[in-house]
PyMOL Python script that loads the backbone (N, CA, C, O; Angstrom):
from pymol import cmd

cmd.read_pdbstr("""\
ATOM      1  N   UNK A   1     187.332 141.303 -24.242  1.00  0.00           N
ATOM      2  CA  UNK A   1     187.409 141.209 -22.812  1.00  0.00           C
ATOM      3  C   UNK A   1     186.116 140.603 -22.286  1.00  0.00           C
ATOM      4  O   UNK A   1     185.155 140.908 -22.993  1.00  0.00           O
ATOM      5  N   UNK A   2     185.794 139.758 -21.146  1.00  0.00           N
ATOM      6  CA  UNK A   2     185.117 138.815 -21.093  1.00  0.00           C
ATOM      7  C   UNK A   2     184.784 139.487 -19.629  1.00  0.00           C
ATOM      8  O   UNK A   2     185.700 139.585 -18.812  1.00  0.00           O
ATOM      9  N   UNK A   3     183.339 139.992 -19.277  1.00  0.00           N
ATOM     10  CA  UNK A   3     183.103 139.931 -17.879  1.00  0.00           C
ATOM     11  C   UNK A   3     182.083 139.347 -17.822  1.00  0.00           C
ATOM     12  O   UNK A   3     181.610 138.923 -18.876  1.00  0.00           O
ATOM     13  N   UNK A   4     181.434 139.136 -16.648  1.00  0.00           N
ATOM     14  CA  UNK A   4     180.450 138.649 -15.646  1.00  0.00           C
ATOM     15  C   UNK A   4     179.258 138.888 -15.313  1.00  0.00           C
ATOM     16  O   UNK A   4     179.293 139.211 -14.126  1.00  0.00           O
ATOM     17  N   UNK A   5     178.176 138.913 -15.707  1.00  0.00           N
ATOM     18  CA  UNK A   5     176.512 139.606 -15.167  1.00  0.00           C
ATOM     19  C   UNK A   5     176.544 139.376 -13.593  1.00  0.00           C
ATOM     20  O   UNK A   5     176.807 138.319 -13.020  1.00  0.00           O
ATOM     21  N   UNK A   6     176.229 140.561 -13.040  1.00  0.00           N
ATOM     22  CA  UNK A   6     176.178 140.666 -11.527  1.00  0.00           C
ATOM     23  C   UNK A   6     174.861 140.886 -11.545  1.00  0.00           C
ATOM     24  O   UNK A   6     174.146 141.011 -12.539  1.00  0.00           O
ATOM     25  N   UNK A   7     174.432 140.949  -9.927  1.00  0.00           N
ATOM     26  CA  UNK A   7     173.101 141.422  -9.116  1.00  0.00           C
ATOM     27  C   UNK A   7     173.425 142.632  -8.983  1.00  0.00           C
ATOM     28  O   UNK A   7     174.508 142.988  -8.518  1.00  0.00           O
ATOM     29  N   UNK A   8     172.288 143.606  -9.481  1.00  0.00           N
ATOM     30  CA  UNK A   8     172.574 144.954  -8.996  1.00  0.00           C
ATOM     31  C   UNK A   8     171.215 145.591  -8.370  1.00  0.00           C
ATOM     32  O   UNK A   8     170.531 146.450  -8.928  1.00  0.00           O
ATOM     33  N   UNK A   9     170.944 144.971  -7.039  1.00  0.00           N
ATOM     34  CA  UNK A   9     169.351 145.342  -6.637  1.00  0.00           C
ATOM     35  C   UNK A   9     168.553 143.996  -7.716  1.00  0.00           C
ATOM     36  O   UNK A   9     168.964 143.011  -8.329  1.00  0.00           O
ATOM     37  N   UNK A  10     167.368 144.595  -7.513  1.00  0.00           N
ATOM     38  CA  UNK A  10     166.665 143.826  -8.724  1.00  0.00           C
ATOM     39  C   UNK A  10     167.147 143.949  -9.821  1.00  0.00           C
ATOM     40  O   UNK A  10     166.230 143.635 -10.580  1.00  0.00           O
ATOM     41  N   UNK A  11     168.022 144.213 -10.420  1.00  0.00           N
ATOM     42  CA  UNK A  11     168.290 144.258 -11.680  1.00  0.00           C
ATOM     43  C   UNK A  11     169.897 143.366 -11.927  1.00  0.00           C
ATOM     44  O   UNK A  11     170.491 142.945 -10.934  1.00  0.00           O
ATOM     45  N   UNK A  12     170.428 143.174 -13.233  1.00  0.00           N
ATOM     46  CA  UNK A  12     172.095 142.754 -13.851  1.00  0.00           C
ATOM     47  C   UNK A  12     172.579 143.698 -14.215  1.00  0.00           C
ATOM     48  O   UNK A  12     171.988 144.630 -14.761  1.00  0.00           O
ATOM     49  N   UNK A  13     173.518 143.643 -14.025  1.00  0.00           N
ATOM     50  CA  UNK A  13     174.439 144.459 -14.725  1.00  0.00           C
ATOM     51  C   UNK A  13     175.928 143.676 -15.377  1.00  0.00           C
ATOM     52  O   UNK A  13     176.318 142.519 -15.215  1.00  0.00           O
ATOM     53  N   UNK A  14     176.496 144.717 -16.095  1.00  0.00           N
ATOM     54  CA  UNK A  14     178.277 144.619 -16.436  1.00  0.00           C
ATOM     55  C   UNK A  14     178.952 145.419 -15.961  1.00  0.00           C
ATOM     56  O   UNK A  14     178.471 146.486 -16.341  1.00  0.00           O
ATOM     57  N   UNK A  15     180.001 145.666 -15.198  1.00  0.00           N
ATOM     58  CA  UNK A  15     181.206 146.497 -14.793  1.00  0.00           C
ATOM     59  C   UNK A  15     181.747 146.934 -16.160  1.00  0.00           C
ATOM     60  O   UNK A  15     181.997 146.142 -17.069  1.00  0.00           O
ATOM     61  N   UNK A  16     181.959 148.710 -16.247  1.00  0.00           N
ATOM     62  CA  UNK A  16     182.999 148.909 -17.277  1.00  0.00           C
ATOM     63  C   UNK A  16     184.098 149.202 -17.224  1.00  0.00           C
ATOM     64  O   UNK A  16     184.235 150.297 -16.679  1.00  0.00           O
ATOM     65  N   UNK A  17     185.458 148.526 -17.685  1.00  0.00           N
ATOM     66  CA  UNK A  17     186.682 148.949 -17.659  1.00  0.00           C
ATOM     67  C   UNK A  17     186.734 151.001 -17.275  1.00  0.00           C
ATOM     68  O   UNK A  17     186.538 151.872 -18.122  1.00  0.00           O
ATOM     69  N   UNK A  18     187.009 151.196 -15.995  1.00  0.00           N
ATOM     70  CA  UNK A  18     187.516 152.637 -16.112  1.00  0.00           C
ATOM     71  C   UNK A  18     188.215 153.462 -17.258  1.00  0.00           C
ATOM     72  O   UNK A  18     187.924 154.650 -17.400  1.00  0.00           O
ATOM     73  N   UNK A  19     189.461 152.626 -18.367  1.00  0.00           N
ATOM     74  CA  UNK A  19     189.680 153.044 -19.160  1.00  0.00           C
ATOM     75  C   UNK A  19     189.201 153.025 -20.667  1.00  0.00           C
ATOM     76  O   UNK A  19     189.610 153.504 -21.725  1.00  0.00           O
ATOM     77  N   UNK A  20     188.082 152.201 -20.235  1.00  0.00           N
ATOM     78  CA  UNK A  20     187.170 152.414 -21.434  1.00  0.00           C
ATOM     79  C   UNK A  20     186.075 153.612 -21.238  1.00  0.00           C
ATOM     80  O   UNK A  20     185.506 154.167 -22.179  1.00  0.00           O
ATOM     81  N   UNK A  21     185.878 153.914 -19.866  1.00  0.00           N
ATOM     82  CA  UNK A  21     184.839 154.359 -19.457  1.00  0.00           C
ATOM     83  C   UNK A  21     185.677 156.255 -19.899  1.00  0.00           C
ATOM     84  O   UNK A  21     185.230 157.271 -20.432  1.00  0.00           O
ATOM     85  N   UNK A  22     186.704 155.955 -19.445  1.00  0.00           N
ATOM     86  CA  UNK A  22     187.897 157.312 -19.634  1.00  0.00           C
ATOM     87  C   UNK A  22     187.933 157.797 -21.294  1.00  0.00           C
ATOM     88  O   UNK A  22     188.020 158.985 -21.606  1.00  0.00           O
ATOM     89  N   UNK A  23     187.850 156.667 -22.315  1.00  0.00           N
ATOM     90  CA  UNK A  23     188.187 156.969 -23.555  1.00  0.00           C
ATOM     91  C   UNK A  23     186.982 157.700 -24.344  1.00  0.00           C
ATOM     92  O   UNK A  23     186.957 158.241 -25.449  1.00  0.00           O
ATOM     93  N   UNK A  24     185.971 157.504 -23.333  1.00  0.00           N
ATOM     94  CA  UNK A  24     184.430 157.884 -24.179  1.00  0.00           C
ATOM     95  C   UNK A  24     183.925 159.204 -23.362  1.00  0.00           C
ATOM     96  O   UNK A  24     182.769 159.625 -23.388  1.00  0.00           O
ATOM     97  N   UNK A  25     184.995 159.771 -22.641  1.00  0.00           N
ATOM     98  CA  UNK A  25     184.823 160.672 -21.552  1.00  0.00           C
ATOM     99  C   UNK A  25     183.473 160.332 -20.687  1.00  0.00           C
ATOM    100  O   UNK A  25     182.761 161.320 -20.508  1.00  0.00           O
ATOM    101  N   UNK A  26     183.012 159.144 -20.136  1.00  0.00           N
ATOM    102  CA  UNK A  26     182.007 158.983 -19.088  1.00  0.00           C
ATOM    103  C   UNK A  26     182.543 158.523 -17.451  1.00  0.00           C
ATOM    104  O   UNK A  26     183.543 157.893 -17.106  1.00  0.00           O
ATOM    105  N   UNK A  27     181.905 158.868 -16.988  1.00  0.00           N
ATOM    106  CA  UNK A  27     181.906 158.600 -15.818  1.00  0.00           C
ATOM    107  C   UNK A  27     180.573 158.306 -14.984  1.00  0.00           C
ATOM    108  O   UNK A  27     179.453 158.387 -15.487  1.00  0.00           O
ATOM    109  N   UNK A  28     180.873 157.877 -13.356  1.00  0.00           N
ATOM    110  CA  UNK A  28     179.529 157.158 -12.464  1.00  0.00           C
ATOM    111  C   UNK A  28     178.446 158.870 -12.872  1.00  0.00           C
ATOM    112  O   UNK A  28     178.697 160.062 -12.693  1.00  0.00           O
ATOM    113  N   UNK A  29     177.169 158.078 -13.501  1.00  0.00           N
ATOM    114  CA  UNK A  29     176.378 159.557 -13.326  1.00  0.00           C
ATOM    115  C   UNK A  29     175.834 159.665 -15.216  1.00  0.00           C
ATOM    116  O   UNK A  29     174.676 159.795 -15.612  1.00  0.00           O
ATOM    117  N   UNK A  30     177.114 159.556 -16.087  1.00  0.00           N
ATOM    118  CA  UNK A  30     176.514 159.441 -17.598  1.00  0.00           C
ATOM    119  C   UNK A  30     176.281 158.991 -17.803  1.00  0.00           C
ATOM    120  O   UNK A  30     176.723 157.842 -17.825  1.00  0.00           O
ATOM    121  N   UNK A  31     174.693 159.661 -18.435  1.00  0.00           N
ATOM    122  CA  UNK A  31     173.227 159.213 -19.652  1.00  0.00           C
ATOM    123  C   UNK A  31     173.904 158.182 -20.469  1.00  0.00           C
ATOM    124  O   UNK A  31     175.034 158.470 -20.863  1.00  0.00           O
ATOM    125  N   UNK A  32     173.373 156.935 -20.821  1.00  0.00           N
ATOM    126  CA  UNK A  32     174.023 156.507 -22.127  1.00  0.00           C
ATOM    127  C   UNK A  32     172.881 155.662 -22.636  1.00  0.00           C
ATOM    128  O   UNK A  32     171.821 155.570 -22.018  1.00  0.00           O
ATOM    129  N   UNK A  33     173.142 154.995 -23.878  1.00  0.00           N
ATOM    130  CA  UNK A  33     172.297 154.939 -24.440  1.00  0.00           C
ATOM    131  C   UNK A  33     172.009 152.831 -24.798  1.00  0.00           C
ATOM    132  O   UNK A  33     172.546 152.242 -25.736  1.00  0.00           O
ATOM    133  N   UNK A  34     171.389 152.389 -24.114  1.00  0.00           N
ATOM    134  CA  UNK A  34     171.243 150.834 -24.368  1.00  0.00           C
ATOM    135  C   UNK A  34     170.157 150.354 -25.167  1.00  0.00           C
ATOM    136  O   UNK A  34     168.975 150.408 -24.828  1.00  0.00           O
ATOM    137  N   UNK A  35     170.772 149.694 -26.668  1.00  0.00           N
ATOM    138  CA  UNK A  35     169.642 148.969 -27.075  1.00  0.00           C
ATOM    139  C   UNK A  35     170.498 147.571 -27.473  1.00  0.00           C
ATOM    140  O   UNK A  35     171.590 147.200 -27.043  1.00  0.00           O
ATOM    141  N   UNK A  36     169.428 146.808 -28.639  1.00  0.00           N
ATOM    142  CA  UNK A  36     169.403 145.467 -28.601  1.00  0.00           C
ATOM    143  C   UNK A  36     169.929 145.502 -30.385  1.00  0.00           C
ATOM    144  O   UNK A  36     169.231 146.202 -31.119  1.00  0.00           O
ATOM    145  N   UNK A  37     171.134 144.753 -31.024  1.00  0.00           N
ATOM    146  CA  UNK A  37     171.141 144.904 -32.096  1.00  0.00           C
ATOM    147  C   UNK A  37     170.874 143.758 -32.363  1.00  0.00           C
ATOM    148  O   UNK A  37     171.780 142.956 -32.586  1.00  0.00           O
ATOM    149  N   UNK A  38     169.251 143.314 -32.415  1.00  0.00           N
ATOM    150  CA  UNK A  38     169.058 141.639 -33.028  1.00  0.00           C
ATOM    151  C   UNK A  38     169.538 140.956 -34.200  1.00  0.00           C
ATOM    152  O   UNK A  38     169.338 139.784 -34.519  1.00  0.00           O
ATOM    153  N   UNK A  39     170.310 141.993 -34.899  1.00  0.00           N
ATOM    154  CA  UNK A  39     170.991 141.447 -36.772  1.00  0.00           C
ATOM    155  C   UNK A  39     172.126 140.498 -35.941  1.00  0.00           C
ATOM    156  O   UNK A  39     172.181 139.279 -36.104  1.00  0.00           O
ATOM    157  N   UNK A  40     172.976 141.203 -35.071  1.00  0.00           N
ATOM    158  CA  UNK A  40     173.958 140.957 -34.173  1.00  0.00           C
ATOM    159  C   UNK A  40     174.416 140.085 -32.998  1.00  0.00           C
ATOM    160  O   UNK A  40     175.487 139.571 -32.678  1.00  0.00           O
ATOM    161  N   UNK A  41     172.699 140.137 -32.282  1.00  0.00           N
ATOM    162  CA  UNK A  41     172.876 139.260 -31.082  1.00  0.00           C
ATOM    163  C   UNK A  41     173.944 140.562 -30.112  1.00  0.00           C
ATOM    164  O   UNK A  41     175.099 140.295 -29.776  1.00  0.00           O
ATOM    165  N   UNK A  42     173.666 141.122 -29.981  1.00  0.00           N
ATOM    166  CA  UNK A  42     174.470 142.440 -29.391  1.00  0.00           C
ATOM    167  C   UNK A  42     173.516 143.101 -28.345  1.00  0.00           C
ATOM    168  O   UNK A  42     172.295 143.256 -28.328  1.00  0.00           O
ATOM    169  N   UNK A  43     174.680 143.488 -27.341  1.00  0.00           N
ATOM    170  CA  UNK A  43     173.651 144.885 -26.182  1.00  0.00           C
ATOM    171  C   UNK A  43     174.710 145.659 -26.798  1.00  0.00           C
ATOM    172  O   UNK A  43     175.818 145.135 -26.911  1.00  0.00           O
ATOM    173  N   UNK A  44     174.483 146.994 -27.263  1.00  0.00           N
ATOM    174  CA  UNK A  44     175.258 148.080 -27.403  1.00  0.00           C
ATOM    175  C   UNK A  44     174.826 149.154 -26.281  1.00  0.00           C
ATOM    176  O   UNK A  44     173.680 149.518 -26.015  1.00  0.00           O
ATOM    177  N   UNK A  45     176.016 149.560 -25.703  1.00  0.00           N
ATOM    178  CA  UNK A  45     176.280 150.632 -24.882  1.00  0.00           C
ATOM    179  C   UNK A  45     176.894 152.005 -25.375  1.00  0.00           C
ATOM    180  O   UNK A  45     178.095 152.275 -25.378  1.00  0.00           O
ATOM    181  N   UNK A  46     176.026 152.694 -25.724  1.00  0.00           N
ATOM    182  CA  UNK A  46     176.727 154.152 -25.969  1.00  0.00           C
ATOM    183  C   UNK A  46     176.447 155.293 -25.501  1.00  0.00           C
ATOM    184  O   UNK A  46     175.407 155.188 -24.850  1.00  0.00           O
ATOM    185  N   UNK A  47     176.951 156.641 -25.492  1.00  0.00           N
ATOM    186  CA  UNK A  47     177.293 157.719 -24.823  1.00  0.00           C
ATOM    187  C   UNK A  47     175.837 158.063 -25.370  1.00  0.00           C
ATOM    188  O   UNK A  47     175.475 157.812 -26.520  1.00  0.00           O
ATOM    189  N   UNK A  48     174.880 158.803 -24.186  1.00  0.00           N
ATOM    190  CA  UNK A  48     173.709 159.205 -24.921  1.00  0.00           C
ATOM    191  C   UNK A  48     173.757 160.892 -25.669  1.00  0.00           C
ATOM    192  O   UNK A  48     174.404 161.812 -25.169  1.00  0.00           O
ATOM    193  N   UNK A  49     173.306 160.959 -26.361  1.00  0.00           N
ATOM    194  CA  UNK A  49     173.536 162.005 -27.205  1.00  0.00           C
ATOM    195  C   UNK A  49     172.718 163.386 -26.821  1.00  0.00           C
ATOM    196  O   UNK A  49     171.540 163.558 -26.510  1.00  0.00           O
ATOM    197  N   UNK A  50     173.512 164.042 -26.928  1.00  0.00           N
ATOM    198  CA  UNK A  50     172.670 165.882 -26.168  1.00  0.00           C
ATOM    199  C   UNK A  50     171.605 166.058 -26.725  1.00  0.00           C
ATOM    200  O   UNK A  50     171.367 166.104 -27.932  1.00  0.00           O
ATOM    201  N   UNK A  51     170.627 166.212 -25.469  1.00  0.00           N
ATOM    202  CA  UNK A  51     169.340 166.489 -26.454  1.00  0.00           C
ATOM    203  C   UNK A  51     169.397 168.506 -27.183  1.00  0.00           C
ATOM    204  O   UNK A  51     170.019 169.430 -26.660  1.00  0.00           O
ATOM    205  N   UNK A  52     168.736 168.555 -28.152  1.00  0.00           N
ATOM    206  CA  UNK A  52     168.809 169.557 -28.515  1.00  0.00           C
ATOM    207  C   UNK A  52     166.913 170.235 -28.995  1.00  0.00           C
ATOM    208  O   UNK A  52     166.010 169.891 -29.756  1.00  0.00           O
ATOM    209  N   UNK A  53     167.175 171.364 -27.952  1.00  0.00           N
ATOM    210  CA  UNK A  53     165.810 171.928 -28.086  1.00  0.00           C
ATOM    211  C   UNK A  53     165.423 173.104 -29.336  1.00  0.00           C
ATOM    212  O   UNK A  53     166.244 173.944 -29.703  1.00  0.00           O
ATOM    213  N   UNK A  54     164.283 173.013 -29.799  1.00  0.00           N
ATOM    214  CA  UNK A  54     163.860 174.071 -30.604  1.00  0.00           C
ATOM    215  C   UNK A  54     164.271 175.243 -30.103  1.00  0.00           C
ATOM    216  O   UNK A  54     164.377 175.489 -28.902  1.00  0.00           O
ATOM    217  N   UNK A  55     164.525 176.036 -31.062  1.00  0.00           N
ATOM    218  CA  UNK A  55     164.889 177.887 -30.799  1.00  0.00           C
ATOM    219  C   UNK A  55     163.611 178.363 -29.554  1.00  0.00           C
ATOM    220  O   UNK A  55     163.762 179.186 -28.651  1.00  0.00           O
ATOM    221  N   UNK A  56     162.183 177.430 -29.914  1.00  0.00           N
ATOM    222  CA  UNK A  56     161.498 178.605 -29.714  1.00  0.00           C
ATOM    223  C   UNK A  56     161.590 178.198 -27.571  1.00  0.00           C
ATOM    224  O   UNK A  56     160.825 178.865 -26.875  1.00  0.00           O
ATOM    225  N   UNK A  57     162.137 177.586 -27.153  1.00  0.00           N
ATOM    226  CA  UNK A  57     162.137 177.069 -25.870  1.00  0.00           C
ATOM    227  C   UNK A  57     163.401 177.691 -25.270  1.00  0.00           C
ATOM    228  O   UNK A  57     164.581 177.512 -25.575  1.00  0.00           O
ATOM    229  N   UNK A  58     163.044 178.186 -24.674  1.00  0.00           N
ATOM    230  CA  UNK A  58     163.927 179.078 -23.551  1.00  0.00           C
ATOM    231  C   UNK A  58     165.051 178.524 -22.377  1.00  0.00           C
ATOM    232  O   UNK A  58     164.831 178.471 -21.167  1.00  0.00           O
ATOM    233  N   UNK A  59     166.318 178.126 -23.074  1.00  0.00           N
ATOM    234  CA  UNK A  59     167.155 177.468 -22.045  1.00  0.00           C
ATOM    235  C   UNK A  59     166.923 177.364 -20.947  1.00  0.00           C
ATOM    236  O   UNK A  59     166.507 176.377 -20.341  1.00  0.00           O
ATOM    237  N   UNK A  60     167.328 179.028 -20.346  1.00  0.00           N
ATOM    238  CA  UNK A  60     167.167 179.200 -18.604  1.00  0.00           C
ATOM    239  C   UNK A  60     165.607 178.273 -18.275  1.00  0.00           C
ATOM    240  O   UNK A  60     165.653 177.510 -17.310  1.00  0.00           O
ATOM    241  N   UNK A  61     164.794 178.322 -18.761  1.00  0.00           N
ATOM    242  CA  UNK A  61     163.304 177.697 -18.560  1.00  0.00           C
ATOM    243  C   UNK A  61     164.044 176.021 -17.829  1.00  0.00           C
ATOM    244  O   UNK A  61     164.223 175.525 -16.717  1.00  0.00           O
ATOM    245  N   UNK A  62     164.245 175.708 -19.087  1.00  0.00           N
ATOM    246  CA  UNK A  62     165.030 174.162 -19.324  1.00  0.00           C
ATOM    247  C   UNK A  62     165.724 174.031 -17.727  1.00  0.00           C
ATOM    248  O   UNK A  62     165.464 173.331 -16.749  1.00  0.00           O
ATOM    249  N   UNK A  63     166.696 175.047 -18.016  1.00  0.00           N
ATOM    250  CA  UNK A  63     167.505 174.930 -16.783  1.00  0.00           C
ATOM    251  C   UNK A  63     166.794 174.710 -15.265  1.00  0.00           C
ATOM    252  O   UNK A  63     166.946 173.732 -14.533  1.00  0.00           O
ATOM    253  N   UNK A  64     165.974 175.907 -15.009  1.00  0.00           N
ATOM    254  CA  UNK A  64     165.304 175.742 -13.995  1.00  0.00           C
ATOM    255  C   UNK A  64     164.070 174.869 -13.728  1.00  0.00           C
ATOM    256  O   UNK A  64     163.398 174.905 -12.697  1.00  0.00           O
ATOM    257  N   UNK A  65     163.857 174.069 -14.807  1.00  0.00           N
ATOM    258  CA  UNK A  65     162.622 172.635 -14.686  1.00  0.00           C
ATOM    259  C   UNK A  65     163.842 171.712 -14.224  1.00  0.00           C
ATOM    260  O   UNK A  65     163.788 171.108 -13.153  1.00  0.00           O
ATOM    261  N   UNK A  66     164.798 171.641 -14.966  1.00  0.00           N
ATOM    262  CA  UNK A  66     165.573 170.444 -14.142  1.00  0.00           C
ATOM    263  C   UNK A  66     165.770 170.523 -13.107  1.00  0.00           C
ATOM    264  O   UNK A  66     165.606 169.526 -12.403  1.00  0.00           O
ATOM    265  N   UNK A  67     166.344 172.113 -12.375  1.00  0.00           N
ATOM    266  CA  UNK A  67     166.553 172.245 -11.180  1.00  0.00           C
ATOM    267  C   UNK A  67     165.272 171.887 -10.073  1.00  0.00           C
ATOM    268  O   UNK A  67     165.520 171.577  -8.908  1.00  0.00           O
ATOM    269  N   UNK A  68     164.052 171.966 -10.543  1.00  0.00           N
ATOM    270  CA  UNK A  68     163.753 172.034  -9.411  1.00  0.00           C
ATOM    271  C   UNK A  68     163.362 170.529  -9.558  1.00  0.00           C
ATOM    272  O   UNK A  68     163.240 170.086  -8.416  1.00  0.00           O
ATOM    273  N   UNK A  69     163.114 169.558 -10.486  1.00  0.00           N
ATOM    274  CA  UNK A  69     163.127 168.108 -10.528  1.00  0.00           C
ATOM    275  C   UNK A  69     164.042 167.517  -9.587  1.00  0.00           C
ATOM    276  O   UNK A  69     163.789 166.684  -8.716  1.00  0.00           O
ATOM    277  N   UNK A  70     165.374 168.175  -9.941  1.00  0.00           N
ATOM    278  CA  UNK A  70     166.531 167.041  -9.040  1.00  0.00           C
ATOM    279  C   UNK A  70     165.790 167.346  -7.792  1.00  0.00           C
ATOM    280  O   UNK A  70     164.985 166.495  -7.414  1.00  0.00           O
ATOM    281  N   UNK A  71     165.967 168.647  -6.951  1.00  0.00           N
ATOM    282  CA  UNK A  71     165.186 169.170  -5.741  1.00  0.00           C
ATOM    283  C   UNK A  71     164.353 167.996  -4.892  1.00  0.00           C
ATOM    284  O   UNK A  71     164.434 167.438  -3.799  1.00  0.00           O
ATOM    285  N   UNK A  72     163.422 167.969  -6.193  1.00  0.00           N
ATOM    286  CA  UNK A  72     162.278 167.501  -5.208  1.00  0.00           C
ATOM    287  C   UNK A  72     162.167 165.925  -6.109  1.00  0.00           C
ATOM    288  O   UNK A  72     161.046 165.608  -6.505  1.00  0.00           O
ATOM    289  N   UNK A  73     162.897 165.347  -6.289  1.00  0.00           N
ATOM    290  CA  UNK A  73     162.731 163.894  -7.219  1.00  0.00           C
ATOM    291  C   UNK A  73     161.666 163.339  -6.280  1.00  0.00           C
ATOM    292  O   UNK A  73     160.501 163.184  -6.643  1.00  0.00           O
ATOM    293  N   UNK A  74     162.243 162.959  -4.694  1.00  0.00           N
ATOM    294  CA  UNK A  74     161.986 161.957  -4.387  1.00  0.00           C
ATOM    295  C   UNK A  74     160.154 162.324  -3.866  1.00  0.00           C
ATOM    296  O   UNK A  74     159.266 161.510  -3.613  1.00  0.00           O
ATOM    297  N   UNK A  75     160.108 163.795  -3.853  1.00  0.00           N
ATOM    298  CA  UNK A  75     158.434 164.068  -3.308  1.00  0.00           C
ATOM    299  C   UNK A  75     157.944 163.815  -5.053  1.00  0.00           C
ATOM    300  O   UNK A  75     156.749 163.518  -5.087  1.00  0.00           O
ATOM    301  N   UNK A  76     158.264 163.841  -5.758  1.00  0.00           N
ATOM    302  CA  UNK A  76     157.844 163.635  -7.085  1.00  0.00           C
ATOM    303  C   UNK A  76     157.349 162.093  -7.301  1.00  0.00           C
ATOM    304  O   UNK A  76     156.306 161.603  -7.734  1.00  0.00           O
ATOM    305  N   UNK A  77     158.671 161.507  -6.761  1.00  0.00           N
ATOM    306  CA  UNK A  77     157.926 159.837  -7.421  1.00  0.00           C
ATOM    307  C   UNK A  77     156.605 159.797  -6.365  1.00  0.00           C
ATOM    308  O   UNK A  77     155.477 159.429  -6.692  1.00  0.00           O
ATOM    309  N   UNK A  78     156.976 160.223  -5.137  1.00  0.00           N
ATOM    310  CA  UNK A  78     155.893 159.290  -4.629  1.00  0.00           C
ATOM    311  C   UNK A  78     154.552 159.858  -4.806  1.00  0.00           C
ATOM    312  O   UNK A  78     153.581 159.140  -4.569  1.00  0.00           O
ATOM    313  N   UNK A  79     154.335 161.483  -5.328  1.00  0.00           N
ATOM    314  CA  UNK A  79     152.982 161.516  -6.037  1.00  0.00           C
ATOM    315  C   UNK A  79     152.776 160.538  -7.442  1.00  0.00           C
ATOM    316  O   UNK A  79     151.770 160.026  -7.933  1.00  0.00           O
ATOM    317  N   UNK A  80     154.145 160.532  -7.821  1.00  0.00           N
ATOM    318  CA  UNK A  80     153.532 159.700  -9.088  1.00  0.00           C
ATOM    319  C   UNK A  80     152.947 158.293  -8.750  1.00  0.00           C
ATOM    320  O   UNK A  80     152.366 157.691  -9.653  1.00  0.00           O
ATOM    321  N   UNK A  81     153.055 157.740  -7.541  1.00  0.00           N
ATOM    322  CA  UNK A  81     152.312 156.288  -7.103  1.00  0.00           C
ATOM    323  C   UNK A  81     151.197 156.298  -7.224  1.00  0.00           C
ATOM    324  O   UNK A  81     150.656 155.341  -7.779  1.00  0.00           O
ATOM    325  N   UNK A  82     150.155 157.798  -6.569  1.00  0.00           N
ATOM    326  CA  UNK A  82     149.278 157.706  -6.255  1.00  0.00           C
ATOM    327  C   UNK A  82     148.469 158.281  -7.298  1.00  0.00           C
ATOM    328  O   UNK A  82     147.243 158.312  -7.182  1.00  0.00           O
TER     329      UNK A  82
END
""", "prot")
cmd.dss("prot")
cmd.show_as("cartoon", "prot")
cmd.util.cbc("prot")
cmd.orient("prot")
């Protein structure tokens, strides 16, 4: 199947077939994983893979660093400018 490089902001992109997007269970929002297969001449697109933490790290911890990241992303980047 043959698509098109668009403008997406500063950046390109590709549109993915919904029912491809359906067969790999992703949707608008899933991590995935882009590299370059130079043997190939290839962009591969794949489902990014669960990260998995050591025993000795405390889920709920996990849980509540993300939570409060999403929270406050946007006061986050802009200390990270300065």
């Amino acid at each position: 199947m043959q698509r098109k490089i668009c403008s997406i902001g500063n950046s390109q992109g590709v549109s993915v077939p919904a029912d491809m997007l359906a067969q790999l269970h992703l949707s608008v929002g899933s991590e995935v994983d882009v590299h370059l297969d130079e043997s190939k001449a290839n962009i591969v697109i794949e489902p990014a893979k669960k990260k998995r933490y050591p025993r000795s790290i405390d889920r709920e911890f996990v849980s509540q660093v993300n939570e409060f990241i999403a929270k406050y992303e946007p006061a986050l980047k802009e200390l990270a400018k300065k």
